[in-house]
C-alpha positions as CSV (number, residue, x, y, z in Angstrom):
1,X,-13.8,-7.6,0.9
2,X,-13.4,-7.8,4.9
3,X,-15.8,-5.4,7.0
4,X,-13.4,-2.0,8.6
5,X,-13.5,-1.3,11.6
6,X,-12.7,2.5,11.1
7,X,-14.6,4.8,8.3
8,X,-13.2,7.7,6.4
9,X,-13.2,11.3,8.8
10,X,-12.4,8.5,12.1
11,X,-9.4,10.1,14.5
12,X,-7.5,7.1,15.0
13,X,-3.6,6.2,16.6
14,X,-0.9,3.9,15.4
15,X,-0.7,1.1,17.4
16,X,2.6,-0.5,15.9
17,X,5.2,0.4,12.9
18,X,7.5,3.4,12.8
19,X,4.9,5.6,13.3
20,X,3.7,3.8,16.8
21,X,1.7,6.0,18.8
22,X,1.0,8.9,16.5
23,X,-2.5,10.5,16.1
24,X,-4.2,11.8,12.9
25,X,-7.4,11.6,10.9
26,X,-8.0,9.1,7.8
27,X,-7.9,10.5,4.6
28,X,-9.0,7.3,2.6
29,X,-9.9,4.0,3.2
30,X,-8.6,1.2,0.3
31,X,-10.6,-2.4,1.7
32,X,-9.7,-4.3,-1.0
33,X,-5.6,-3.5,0.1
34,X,-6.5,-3.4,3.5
35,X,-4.7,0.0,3.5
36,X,-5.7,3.4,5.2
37,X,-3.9,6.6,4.6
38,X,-3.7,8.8,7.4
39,X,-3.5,12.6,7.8
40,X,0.1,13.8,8.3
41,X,1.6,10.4,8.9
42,X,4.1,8.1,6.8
43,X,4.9,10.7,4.9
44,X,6.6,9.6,1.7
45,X,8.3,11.4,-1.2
46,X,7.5,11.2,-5.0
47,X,9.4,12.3,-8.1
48,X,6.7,14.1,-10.7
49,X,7.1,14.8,-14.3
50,X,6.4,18.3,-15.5
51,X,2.8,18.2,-16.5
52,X,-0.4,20.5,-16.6
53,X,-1.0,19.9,-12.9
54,X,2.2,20.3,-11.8
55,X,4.0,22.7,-14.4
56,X,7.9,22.5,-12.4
57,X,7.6,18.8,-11.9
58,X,10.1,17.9,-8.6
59,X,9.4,16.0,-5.4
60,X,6.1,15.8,-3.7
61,X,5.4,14.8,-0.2
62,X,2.2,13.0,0.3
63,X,0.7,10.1,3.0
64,X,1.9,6.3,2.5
65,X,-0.5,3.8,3.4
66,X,-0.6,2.1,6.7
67,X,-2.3,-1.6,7.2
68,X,-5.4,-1.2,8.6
69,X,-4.2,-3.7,11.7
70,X,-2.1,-1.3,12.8
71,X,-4.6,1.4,13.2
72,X,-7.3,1.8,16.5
73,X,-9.9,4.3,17.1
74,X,-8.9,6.9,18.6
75,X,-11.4,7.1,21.4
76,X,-11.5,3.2,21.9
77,X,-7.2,3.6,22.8
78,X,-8.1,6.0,25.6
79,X,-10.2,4.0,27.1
80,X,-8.3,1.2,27.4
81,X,-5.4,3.2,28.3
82,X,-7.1,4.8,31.2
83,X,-8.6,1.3,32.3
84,X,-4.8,-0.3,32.1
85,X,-3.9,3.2,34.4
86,X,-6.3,2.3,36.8
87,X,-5.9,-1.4,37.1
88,X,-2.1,-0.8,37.9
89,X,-2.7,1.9,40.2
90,X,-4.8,0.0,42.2
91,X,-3.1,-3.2,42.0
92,X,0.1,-1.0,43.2
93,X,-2.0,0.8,46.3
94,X,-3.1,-3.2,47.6
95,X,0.0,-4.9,47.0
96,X,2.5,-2.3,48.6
97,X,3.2,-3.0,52.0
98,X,2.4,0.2,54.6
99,X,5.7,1.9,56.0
100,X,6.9,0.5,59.2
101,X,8.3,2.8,61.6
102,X,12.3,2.2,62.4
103,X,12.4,1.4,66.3
């Protein structure tokens, strides 16, 4: 099984899929899938069967698995959001040419 690089309680964001760019915590880790389920996110519906834990049956809403490539810690995406901010505001202040004044 390949090493994770994010453990069960981690905040984390989606980095690509229909869910790009959303936040939430992970619920449980599957390695052997390479699968994560995250809190609140890829929310997908299942039909249940009357039973003794669920005595009406009917549709339940729970979390559908991501791939763990599409997942980043949370903390580690700020960072390199805020470095990418900087880097393009100060490659914008050095390359913009100072106002001339009209004569």
């Amino acid at each position: 099984m390949p090493k994770a690089h994010i453990k069960k309680g981690d905040d984390v964001v989606i980095i690509a899929g229909s869910e790009l760019g959303n936040r939430g915590k992970v619920l449980e880790i599957n390695k052997k899938k390479q699968r994560v389920l995250v809190e609140g996110l890829k929310m997908i519906k299942r039909h249940s069967r009357k039973s003794d834990k669920h005595p009406q049956g009917g549709i339940i809403e729970r979390e559908g698995s991501i791939h763990i490539s599409n997942v980043m810690l949370a903390a580690r995406f700020d960072a390199s959001a805020a470095g990418a901010n900087a880097a393009a505001a100060a490659a914008s202040a050095t390359t913009q040419p100072a106002p001339e004044e009209a004569k």
